[in-house]
N, CA, C and O atoms as a GROMACS GRO file, in nm:
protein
  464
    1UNK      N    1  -9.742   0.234  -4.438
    1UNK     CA    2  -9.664   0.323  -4.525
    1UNK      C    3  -9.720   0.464  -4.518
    1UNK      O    4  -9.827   0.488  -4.461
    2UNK      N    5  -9.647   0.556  -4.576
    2UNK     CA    6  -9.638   0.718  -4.512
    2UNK      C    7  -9.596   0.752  -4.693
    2UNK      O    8  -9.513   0.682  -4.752
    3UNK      N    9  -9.669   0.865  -4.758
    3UNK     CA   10  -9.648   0.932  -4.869
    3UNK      C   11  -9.633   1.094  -4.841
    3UNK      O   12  -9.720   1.177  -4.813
    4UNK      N   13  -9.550   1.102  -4.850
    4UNK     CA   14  -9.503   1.249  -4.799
    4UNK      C   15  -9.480   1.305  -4.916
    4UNK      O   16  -9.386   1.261  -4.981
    5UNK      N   17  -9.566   1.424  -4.975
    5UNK     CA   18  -9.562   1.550  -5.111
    5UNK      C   19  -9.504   1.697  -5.083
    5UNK      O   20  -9.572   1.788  -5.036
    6UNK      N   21  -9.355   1.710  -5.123
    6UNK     CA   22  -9.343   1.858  -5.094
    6UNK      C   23  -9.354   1.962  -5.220
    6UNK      O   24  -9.333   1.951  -5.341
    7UNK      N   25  -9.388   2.049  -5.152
    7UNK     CA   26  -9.403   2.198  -5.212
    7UNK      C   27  -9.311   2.298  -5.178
    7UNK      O   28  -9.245   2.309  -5.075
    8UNK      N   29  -9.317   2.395  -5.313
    8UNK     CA   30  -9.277   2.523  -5.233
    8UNK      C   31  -9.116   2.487  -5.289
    8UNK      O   32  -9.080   2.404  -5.372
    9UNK      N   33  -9.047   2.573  -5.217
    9UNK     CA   34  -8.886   2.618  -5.250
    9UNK      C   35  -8.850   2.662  -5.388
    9UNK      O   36  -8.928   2.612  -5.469
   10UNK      N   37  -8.782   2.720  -5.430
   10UNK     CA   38  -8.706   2.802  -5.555
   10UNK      C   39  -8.589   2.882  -5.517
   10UNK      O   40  -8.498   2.844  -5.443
   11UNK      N   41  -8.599   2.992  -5.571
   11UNK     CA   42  -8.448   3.064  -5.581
   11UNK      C   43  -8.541   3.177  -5.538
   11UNK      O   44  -8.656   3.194  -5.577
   12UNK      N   45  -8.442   3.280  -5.418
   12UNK     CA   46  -8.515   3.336  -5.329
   12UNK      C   47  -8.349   3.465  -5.313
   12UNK      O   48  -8.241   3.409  -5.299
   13UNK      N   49  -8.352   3.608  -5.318
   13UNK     CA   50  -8.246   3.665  -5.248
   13UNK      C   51  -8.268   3.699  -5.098
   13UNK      O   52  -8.374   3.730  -5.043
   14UNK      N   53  -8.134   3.684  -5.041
   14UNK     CA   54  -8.112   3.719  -4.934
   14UNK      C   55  -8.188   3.823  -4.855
   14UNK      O   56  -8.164   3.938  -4.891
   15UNK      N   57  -8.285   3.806  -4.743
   15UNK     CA   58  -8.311   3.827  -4.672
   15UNK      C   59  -8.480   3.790  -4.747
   15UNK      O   60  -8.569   3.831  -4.672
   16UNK      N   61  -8.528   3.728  -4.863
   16UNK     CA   62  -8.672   3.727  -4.892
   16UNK      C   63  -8.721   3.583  -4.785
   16UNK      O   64  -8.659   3.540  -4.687
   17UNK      N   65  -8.807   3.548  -4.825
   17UNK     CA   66  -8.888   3.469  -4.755
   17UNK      C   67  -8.950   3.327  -4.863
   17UNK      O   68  -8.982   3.358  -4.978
   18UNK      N   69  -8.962   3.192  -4.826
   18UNK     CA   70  -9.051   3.084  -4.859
   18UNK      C   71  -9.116   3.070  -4.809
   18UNK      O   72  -9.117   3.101  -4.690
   19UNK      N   73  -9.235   3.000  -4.885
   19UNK     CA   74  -9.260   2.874  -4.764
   19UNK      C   75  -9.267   2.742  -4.809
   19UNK      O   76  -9.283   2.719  -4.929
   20UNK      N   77  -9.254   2.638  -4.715
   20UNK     CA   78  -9.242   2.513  -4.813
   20UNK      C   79  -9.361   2.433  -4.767
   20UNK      O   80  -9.377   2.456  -4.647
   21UNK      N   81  -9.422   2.376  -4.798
   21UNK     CA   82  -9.527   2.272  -4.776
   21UNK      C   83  -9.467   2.109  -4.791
   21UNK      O   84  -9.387   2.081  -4.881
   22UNK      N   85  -9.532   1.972  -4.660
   22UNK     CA   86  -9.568   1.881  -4.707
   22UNK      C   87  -9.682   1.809  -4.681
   22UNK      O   88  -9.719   1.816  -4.564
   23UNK      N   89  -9.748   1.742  -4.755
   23UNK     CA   90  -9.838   1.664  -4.725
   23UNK      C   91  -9.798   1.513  -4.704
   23UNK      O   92  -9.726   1.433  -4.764
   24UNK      N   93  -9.895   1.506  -4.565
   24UNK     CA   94  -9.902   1.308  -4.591
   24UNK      C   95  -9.986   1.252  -4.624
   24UNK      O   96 -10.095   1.307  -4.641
   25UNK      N   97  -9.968   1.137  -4.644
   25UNK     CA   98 -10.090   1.015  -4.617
   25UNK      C   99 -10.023   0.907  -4.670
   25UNK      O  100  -9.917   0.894  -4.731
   26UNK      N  101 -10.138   0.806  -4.620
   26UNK     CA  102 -10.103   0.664  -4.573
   26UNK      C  103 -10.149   0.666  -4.408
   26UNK      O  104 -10.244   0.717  -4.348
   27UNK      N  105 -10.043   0.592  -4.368
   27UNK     CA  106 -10.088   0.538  -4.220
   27UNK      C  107 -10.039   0.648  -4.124
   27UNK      O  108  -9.940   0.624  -4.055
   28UNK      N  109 -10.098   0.761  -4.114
   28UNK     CA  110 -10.066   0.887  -4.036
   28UNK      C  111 -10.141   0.931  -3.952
   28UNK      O  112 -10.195   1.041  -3.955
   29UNK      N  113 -10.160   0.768  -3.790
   29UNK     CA  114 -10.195   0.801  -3.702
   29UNK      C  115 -10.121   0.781  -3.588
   29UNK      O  116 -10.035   0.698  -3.619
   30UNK      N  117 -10.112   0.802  -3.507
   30UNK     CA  118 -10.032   0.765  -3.378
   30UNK      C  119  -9.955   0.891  -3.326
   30UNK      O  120  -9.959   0.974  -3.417
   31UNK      N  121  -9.895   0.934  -3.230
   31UNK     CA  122  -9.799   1.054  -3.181
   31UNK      C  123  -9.659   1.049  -3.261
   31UNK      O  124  -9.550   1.008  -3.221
   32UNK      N  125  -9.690   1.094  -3.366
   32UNK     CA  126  -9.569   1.121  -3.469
   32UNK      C  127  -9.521   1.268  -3.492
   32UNK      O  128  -9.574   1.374  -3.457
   33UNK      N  129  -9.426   1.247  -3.549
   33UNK     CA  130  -9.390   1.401  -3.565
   33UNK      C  131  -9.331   1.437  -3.694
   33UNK      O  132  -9.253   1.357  -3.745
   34UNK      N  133  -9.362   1.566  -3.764
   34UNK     CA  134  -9.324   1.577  -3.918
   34UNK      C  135  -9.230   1.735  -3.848
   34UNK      O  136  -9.226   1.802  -3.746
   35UNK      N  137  -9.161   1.728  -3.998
   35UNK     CA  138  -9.046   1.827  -3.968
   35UNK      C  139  -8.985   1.833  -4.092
   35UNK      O  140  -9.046   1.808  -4.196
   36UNK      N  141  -8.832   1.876  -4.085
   36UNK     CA  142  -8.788   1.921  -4.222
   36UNK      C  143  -8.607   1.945  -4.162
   36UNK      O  144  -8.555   2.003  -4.067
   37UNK      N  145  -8.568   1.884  -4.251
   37UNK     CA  146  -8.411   1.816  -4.264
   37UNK      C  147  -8.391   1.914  -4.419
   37UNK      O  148  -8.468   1.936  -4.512
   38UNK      N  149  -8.270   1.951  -4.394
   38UNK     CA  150  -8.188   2.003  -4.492
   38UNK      C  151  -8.041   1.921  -4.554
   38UNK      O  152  -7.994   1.826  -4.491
   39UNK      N  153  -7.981   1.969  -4.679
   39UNK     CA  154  -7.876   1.913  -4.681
   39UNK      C  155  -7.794   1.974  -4.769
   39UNK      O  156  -7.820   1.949  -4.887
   40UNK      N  157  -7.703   2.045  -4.747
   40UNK     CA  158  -7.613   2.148  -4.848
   40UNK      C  159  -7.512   2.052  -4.900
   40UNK      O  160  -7.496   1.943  -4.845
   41UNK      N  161  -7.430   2.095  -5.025
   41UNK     CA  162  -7.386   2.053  -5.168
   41UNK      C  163  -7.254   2.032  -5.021
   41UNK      O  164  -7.219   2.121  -4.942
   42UNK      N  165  -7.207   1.888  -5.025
   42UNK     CA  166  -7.066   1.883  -4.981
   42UNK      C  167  -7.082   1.858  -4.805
   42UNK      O  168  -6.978   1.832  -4.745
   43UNK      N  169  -7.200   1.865  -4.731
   43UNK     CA  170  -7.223   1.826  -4.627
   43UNK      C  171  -7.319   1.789  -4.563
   43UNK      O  172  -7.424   1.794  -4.627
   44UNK      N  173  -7.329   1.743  -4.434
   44UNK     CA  174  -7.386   1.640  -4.382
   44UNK      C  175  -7.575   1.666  -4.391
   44UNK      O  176  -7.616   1.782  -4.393
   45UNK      N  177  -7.676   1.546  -4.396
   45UNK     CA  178  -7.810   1.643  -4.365
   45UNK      C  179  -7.822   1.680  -4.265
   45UNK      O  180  -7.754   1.613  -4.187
   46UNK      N  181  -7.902   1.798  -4.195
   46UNK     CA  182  -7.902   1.848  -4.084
   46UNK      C  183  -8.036   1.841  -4.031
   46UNK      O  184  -8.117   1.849  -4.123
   47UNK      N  185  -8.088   1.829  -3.920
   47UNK     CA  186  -8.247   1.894  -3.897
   47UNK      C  187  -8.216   2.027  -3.869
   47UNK      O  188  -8.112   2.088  -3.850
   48UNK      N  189  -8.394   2.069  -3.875
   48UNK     CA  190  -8.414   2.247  -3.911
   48UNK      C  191  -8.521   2.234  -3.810
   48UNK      O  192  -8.504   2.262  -3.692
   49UNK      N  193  -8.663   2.178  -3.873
   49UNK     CA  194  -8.751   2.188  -3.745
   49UNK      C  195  -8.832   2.094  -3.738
   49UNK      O  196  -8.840   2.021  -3.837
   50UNK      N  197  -8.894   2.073  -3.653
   50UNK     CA  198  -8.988   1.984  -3.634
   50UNK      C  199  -9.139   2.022  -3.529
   50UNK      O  200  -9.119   2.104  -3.440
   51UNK      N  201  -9.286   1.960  -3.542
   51UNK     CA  202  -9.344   1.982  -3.480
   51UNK      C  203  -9.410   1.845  -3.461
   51UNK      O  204  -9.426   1.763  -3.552
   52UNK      N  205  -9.453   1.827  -3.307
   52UNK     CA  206  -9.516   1.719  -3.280
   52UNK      C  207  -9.691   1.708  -3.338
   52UNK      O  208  -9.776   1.796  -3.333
   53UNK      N  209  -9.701   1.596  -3.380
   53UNK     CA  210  -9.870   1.651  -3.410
   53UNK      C  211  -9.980   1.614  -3.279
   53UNK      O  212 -10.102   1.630  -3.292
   54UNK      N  213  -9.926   1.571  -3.170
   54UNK     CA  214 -10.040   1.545  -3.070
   54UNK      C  215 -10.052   1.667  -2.999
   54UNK      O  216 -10.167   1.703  -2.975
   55UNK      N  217  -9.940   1.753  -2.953
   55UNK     CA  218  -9.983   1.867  -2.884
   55UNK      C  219  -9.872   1.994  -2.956
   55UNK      O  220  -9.820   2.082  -2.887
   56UNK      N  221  -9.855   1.984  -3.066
   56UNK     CA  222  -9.776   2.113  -3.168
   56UNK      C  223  -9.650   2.148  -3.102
   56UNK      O  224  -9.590   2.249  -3.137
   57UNK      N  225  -9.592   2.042  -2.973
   57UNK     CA  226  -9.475   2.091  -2.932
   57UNK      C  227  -9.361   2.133  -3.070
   57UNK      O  228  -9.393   2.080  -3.176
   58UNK      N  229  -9.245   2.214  -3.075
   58UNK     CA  230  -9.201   2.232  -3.193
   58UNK      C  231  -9.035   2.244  -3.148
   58UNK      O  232  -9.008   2.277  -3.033
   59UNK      N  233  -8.956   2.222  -3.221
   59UNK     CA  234  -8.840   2.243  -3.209
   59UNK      C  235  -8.773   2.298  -3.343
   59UNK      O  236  -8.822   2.291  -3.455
   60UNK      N  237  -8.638   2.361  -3.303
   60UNK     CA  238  -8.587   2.453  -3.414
   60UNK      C  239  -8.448   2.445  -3.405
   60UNK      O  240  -8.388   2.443  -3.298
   61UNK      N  241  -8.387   2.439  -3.527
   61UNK     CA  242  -8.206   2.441  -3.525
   61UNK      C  243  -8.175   2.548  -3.432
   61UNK      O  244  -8.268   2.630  -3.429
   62UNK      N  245  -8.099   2.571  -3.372
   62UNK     CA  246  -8.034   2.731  -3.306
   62UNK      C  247  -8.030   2.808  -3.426
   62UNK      O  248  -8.097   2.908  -3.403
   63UNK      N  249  -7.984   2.811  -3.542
   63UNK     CA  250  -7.954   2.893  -3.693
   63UNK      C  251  -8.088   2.935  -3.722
   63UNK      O  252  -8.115   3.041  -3.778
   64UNK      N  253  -8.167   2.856  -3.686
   64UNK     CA  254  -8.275   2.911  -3.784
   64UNK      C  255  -8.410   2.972  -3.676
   64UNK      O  256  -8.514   3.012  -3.727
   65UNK      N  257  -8.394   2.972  -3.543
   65UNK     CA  258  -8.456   2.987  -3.436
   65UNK      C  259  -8.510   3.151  -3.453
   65UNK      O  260  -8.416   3.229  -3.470
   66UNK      N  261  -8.626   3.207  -3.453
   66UNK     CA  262  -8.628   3.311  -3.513
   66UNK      C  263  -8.687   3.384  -3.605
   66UNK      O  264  -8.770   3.476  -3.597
   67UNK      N  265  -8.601   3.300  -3.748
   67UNK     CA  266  -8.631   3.336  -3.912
   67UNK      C  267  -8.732   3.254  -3.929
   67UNK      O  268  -8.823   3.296  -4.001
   68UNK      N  269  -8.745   3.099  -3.861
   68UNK     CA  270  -8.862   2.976  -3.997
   68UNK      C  271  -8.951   2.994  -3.836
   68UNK      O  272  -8.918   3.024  -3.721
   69UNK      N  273  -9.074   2.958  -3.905
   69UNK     CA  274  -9.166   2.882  -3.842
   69UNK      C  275  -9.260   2.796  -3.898
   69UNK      O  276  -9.329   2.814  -3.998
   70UNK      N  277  -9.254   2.684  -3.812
   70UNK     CA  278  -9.339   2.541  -3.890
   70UNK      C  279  -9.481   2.550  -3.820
   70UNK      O  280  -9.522   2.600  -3.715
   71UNK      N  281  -9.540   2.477  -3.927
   71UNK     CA  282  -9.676   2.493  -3.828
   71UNK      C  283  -9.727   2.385  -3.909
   71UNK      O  284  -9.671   2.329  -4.003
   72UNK      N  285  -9.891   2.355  -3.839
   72UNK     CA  286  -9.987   2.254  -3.947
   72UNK      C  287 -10.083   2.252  -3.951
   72UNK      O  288 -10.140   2.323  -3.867
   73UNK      N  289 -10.165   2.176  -4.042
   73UNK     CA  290 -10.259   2.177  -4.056
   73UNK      C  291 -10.330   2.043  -4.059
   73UNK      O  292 -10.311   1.964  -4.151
   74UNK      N  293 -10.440   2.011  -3.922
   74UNK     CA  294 -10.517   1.913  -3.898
   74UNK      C  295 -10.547   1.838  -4.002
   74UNK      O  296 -10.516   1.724  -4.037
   75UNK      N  297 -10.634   1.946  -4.058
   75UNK     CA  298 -10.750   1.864  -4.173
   75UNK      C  299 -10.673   1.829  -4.257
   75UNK      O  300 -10.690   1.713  -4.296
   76UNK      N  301 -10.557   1.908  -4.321
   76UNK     CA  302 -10.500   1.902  -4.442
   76UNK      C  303 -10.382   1.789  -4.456
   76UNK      O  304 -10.332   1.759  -4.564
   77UNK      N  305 -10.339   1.725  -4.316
   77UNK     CA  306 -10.235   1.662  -4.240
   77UNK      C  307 -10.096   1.682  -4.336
   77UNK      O  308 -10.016   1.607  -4.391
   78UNK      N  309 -10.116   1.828  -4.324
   78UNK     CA  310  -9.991   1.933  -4.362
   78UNK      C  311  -9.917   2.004  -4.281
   78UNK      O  312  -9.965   2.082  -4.199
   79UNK      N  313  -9.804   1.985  -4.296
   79UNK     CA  314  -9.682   2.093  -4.244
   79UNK      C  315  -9.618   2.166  -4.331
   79UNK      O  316  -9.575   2.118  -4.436
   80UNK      N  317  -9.603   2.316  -4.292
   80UNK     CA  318  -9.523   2.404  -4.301
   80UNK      C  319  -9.427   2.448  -4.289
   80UNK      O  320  -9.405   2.440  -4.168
   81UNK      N  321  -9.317   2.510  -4.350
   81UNK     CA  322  -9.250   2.574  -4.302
   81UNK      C  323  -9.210   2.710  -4.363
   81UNK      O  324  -9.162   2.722  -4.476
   82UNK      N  325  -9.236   2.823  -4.266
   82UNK     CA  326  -9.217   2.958  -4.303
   82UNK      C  327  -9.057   3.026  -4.290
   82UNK      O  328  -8.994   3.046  -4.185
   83UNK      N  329  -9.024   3.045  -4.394
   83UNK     CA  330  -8.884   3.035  -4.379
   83UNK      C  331  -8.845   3.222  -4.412
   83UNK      O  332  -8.872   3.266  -4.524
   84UNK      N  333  -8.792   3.303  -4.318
   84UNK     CA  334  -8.792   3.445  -4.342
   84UNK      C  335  -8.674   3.532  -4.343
   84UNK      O  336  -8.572   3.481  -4.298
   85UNK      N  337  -8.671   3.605  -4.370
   85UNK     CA  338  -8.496   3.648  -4.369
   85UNK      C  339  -8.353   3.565  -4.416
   85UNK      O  340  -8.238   3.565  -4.372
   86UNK      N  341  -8.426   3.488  -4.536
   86UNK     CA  342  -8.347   3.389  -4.585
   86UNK      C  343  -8.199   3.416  -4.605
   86UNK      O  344  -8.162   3.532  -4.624
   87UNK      N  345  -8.134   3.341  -4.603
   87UNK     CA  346  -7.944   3.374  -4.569
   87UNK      C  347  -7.869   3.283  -4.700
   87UNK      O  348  -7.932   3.182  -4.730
   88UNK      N  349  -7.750   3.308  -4.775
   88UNK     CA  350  -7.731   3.249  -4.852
   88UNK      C  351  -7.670   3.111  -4.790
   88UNK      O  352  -7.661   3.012  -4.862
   89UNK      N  353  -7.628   3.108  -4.649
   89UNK     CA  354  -7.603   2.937  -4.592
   89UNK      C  355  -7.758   2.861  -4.550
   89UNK      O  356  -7.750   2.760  -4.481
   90UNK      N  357  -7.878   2.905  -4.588
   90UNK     CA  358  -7.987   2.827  -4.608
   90UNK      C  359  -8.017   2.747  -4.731
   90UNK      O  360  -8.114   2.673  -4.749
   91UNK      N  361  -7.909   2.774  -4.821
   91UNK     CA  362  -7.935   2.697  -4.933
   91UNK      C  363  -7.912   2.584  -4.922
   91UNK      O  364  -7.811   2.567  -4.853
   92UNK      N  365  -7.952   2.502  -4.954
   92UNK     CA  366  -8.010   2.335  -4.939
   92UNK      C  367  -8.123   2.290  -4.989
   92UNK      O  368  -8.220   2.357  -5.023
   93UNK      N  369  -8.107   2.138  -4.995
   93UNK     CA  370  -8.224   2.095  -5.089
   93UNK      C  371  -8.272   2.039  -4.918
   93UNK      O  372  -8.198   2.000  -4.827
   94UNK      N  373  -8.453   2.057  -4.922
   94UNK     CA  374  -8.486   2.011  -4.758
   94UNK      C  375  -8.576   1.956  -4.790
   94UNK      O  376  -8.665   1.977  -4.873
   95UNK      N  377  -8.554   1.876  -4.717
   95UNK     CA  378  -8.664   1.751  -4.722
   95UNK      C  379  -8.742   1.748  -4.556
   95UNK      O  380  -8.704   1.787  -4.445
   96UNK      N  381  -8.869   1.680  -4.604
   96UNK     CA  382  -8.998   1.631  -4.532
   96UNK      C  383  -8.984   1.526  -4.480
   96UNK      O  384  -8.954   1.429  -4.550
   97UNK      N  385  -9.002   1.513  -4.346
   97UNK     CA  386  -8.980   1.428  -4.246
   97UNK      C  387  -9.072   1.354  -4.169
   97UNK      O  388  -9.132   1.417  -4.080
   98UNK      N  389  -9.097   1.229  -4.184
   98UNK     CA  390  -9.179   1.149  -4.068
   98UNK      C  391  -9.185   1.074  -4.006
   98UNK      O  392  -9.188   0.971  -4.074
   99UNK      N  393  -9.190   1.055  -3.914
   99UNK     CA  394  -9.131   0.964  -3.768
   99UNK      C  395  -9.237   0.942  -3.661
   99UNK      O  396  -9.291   1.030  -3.594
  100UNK      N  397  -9.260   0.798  -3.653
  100UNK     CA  398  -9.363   0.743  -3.575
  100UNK      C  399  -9.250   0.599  -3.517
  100UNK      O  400  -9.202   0.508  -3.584
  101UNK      N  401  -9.240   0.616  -3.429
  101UNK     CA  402  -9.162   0.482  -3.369
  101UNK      C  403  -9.033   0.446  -3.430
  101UNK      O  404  -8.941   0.524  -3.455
  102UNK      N  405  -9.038   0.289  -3.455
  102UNK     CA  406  -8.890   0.288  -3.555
  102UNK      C  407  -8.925   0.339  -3.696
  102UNK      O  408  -8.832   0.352  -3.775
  103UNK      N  409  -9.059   0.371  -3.738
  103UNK     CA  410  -9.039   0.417  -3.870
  103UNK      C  411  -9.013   0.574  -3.925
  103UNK      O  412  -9.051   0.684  -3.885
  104UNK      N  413  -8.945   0.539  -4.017
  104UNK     CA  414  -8.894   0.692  -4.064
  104UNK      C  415  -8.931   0.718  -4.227
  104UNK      O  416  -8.875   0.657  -4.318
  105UNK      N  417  -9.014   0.798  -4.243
  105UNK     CA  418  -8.985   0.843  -4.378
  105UNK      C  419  -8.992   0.970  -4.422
  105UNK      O  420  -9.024   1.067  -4.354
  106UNK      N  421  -8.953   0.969  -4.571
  106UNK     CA  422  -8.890   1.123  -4.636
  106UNK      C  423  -8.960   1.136  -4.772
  106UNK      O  424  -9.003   1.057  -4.856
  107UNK      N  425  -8.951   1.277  -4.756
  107UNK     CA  426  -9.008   1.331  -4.890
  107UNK      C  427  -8.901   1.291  -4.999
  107UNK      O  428  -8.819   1.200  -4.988
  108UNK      N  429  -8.916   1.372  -5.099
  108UNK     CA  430  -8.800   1.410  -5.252
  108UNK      C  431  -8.720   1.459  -5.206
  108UNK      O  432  -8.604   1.416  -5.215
  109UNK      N  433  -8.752   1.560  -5.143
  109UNK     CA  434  -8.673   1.648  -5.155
  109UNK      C  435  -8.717   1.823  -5.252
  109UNK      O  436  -8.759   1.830  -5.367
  110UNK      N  437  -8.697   1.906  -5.184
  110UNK     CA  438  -8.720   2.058  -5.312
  110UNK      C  439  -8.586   2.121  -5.236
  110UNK      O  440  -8.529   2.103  -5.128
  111UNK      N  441  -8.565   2.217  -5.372
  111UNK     CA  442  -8.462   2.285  -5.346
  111UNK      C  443  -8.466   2.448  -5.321
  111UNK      O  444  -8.510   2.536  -5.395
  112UNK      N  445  -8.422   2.455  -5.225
  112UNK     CA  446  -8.398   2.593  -5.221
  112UNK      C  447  -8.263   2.682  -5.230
  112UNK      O  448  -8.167   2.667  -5.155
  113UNK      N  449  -8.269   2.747  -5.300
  113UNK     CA  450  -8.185   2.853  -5.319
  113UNK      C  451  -8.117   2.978  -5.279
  113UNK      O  452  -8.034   3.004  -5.366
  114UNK      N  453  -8.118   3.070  -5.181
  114UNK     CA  454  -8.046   3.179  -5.181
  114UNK      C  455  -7.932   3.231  -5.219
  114UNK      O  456  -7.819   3.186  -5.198
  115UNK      N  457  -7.973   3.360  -5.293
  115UNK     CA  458  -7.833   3.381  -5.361
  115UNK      C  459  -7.880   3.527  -5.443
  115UNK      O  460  -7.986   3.548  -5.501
  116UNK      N  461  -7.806   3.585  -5.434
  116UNK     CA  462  -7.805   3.760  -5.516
  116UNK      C  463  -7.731   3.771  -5.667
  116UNK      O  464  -7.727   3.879  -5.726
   0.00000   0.00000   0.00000
């Protein structure tokens, strides 16, 4: 089992900046990868980004390619995500992502906001 804690997100105007934090633990060894899934009021969840933790390979929506950057932290077996020039279609509640083989698990969820 995998306990994933997020941080971070609120209500933010257009063009400011977050950042969101999650932490794991539990069984968080093997070539897995943590990341961060979104999901706006009325449609589908989406992925946003992800980074591998064996060699920090990283991937990014095309939308958000740019503005966020994820990153982590070894010791802390934390991920980031720096989210910049925030847009009011970033609003979504995004959730924390972890994936090791067939297993998958998710944070709460935090919400973020943009909006003037």
């Amino acid at each position: 089992q995998v306990q994933l804690v997020e941080s971070g997100g609120g209500l933010v105007q257009p063009g400011g900046s977050l950042r969101l934090s999650c932490a794991a633990s539990g069984r968080t060894f093997g070539d897995y990868t943590m990341g961060w899934f979104r999901q706006a009021p009325g449609k589908e969840r989406e992925d946003v980004a992800f980074i591998r933790w064996s060699d920090s390979t990283t991937y990014y929506r095309n939308t958000v390619k740019g503005r966020f950057t994820i990153s982590r932290d070894n010791a802390k077996n934390t991920v980031y995500l720096q989210m910049n020039s925030l847009r009011p279609e970033d609003t979504a509640v995004y959730y924390c992502h972890f994936h090791l083989g067939p297993n998958t698990y998710w944070g709460q969820g935090t919400q973020v906001t943009v909006s003037s």
